[in-house]
C-alpha positions in Angstrom: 0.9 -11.9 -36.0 3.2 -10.6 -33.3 7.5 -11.0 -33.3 6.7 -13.6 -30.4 4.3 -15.6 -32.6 6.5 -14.9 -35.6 9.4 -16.6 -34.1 7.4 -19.4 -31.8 6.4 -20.7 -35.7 10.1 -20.5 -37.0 11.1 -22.8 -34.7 8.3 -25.2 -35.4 8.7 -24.7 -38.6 12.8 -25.1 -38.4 11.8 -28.9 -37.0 9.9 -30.1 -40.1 12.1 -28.0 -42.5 15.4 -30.4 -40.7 12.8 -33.3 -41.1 12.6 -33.1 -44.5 15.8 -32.0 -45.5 17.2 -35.3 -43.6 14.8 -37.7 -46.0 17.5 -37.0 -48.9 20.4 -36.1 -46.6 22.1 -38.4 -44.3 23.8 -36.9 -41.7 25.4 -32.7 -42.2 23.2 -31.7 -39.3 25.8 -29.0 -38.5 26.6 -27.7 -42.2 22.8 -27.7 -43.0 22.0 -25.9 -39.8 24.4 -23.2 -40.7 23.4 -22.7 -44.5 20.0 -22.5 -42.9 21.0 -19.7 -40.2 22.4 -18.0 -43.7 19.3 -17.9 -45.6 17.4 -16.4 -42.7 19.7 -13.7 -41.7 19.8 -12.7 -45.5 23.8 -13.7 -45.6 25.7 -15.9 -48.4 27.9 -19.1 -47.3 31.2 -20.7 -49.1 31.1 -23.9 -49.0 34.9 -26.0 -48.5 34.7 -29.7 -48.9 36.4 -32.7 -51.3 34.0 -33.9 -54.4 31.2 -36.4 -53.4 29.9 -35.0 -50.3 26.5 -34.2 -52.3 27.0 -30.2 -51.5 24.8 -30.0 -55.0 22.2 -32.5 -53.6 22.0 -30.6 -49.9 21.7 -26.9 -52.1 19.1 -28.5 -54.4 17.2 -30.3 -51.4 17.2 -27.3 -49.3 16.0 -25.2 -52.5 13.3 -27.3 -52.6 12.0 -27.0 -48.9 12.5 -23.3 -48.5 10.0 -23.3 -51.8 12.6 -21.1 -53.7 14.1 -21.6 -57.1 17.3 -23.0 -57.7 20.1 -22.5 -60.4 23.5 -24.4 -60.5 26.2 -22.4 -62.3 29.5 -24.8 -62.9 32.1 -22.2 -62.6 35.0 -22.7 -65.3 38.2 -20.7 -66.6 36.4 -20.0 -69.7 33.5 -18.9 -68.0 32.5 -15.4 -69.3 30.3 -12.6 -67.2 27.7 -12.7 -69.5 27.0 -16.1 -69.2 26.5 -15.8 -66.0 24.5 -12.6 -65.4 22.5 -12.7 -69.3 23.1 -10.5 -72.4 21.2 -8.3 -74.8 21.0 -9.6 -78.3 19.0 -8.5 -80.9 15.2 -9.7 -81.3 13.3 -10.3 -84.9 12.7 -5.9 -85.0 16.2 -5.4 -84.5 15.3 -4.5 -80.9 17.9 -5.5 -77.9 16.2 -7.9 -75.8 18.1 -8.6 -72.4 17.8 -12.8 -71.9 18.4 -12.9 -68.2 21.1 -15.2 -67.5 21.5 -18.2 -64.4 22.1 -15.5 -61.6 18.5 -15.0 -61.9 17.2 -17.4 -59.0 16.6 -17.3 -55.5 19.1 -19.7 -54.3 22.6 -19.6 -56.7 24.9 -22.4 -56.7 28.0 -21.3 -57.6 30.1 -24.5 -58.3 34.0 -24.6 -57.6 34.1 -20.6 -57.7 37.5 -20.7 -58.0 38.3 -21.9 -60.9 37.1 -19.0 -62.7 39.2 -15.9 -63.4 38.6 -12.8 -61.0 37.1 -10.8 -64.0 33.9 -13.7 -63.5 34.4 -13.8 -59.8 33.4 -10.2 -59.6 30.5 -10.3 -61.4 29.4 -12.2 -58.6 30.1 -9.2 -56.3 27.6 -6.9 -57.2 24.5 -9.4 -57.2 25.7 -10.6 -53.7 25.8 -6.9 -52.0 23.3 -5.0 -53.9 20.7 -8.0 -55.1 20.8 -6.6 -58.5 23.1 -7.0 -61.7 24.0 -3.7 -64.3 24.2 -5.0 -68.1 25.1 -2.6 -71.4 24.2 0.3 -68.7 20.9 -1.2 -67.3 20.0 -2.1 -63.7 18.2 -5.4 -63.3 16.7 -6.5 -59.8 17.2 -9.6 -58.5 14.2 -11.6 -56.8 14.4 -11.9 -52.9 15.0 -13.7 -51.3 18.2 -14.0 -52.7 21.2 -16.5 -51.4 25.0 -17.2 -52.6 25.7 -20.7 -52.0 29.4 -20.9 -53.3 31.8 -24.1 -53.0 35.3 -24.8 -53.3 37.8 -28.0 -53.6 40.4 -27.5 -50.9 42.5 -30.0 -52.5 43.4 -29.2 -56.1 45.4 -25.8 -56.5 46.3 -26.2 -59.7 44.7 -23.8 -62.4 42.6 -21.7 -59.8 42.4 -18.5 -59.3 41.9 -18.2 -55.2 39.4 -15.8 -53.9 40.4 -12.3 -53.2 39.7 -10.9 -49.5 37.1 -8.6 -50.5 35.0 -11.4 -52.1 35.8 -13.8 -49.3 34.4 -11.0 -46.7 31.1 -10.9 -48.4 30.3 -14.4 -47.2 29.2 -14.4 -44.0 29.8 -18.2 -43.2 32.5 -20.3 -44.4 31.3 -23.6 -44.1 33.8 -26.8 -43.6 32.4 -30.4 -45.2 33.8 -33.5 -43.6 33.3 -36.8 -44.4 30.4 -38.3 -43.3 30.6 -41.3 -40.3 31.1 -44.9 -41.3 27.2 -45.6 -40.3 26.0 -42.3 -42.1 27.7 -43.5 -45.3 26.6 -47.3 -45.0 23.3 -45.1 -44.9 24.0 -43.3 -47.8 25.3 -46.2 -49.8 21.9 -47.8 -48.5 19.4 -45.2 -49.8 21.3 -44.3 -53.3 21.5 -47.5 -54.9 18.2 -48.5 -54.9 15.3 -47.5 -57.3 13.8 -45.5 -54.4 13.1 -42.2 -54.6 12.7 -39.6 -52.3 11.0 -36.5 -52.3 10.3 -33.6 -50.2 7.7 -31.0 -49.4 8.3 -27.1 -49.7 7.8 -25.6 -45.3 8.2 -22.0 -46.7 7.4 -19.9 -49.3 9.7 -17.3 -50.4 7.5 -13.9 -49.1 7.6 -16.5 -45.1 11.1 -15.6 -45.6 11.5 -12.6 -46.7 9.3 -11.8 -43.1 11.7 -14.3 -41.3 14.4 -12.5 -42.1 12.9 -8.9 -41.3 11.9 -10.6 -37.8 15.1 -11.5 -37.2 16.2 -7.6 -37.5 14.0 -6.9 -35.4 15.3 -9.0 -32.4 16.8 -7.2 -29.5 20.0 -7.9 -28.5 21.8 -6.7 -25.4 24.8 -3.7 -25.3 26.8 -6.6 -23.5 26.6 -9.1 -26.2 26.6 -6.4 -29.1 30.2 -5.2 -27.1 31.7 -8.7 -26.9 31.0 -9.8 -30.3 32.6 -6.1 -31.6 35.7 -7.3 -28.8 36.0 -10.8 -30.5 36.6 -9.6 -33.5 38.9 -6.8 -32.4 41.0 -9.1 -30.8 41.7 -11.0 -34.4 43.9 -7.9 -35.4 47.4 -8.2 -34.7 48.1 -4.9 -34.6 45.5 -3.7 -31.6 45.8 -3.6 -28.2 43.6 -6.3 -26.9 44.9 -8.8 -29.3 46.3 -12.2 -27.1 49.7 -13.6 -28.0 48.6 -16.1 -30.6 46.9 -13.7 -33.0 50.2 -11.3 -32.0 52.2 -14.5 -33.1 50.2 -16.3 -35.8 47.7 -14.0 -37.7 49.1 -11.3 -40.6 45.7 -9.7 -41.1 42.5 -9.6 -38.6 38.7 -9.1 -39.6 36.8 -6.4 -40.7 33.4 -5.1 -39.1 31.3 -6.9 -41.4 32.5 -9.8 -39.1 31.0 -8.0 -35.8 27.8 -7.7 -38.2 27.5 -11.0 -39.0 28.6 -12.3 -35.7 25.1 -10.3 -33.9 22.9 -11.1 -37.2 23.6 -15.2 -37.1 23.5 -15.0 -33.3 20.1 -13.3 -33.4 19.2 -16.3 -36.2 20.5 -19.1 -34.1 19.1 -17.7 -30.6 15.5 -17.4 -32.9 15.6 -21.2 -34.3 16.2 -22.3 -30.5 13.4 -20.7 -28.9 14.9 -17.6 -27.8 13.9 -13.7 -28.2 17.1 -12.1 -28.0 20.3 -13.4 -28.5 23.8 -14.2 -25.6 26.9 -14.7 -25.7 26.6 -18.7 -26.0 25.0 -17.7 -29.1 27.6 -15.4 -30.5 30.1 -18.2 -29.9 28.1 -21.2 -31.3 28.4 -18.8 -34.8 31.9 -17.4 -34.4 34.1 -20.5 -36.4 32.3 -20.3 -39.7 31.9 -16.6 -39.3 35.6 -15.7 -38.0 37.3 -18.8 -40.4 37.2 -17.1 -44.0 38.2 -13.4 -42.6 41.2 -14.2 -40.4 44.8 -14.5 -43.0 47.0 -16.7 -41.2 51.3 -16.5 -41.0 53.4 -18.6 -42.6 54.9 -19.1 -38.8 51.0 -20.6 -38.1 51.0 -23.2 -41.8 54.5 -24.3 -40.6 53.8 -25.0 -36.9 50.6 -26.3 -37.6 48.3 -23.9 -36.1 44.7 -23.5 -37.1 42.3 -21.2 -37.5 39.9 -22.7 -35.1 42.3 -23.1 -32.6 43.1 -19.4 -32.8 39.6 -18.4 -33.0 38.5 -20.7 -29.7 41.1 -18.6 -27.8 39.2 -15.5 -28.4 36.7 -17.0 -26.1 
């Protein structure tokens, strides 16, 4: 099958894969489209929202449909590396035995990440960059496709241990959760409290997207979008020349090149899932928030005056 053919089926199969992930979840068309655009371009996302918004339900369901496996790991401040990444204990011959631990899976959920200590966060670090763990000196592969979904409470500070820049970088989306519409939640309240259940039907298989996501390396993309997505992200340092009197005035630190990366990889995802064979600008900017959001450090000039980050990042545009 051909690139063209390749990608004419994503985006068939992208409508039935929305379809079904919409039978269990009500509403979220934007944060499931992005977790989505994630998976495919072989990224990890963080996930900010308040309890209750079903961001375990939505990872699960999604799990589900992609045909992958799915673990949840509830991340504590007791929480140990080995219990997270497996340990080598002794067997009945008094051999070690390695007993693989929950970051074995194709899609990880890694529950309130920050409420774990940065020893634990770390172990994280590895896995997500080079899809494999080391234990006692071995090197253990992980299964691909492989996929970071971590979430955190934006409310409670207390007793966590906030993510360090490096960590954040590694995620190429950071994804906000808002509360859903009063008619989506009369929906929800409609569809949970009955003895109905719900089920969906796997669209892919993990090998489809492993080959989405090589297709979607293979898209072409223009020097002119490749040059404005490097001059987006160029412009969120304070300290260069092209940067516009509110970053000059509002941001302490810009982002990194993995930002310009991830910027032309989701924009080659999200031109693909529309029906187009190489990406534009309109494409680069439909990405930019969740990609620009995490990697941008704010002054305390912009938390007192009330500026945000998506305001600062719209006037990149």
């Amino acid at each position: 099958m051909s690139d063209v053919a390749k990608v004419e089926a994503l985006v068939k199969n992208y409508h039935a894969l929305k379809s079904e992930i919409a039978k269990i979840i009500v509403g979220q068309d934007q944060v499931v489209s992005e977790i989505l655009i994630s998976i495919f371009s072989g990224g990890h996302a963080l996930l900010i929202g308040v309890p209750g918004l079903a961001k375990t339900l939505m990872v699960n369901t999604i799990a589900q449909t992609l045909g992958l496996d799915f673990k949840r790991i509830q991340f504590t401040p007791d929480l140990m590396p080995s219990d997270i990444l497996g340990s080598e204990i002794l067997d009945e011959n008094r051999h070690f035995k390695f007993i693989k631990g929950p970051i074995f899976a194709n899609i990880i959920l890694a529950d309130e990440i920050n409420r774990t200590p940065p020893k634990t966060q770390a172990a994280l670090l590895e896995a997500m960059q080079e899809r494999s763990v080391t234990v006692a000196g071995h090197n253990y592969k992980l299964s691909l496709p492989y996929f970071v979904l971590a979430t955190q409470n934006p409310i409670e500070q207390e007793g966590t241990y906030p993510l360090p820049e490096a960590q954040l970088d590694r995620f190429m989306f950071a994804i906000n959760l808002d509360y859903p519409t009063f008619e989506e939640e009369v929906q929800v309240v409609k569809s949970t409290t009955t003895d109905v259940q719900s089920t969906v039907n796997p669209i892919f298989s993990a090998q489809e997207i492993i080959d989405i996501q090589q297709v979607i390396r293979r898209i072409p993309v223009a020097d002119n979008v490749i040059e404005y997505a490097v001059r987006m992200v160029a412009k969120t340092r304070p300290n260069g020349d092209s940067a516009p009197e509110l970053v000059k005035n509002y941001i302490d630190w810009g982002a990194g090149p993995r930002a310009s990366q991830n910027l032309i990889l989701a924009a080659k995802t999200h031109a693909a899932i529309h029906g187009k064979f190489s990406p534009d600008i309109e494409n680069v900017q439909a990405v930019a928030q969740s990609i620009l959001r995490h990697r941008i450090i704010k002054n305390y000039k912009a938390e007192a005056e009330g500026i945000s980050e998506e305001q600062i990042i719209k006037s990149l545009f």
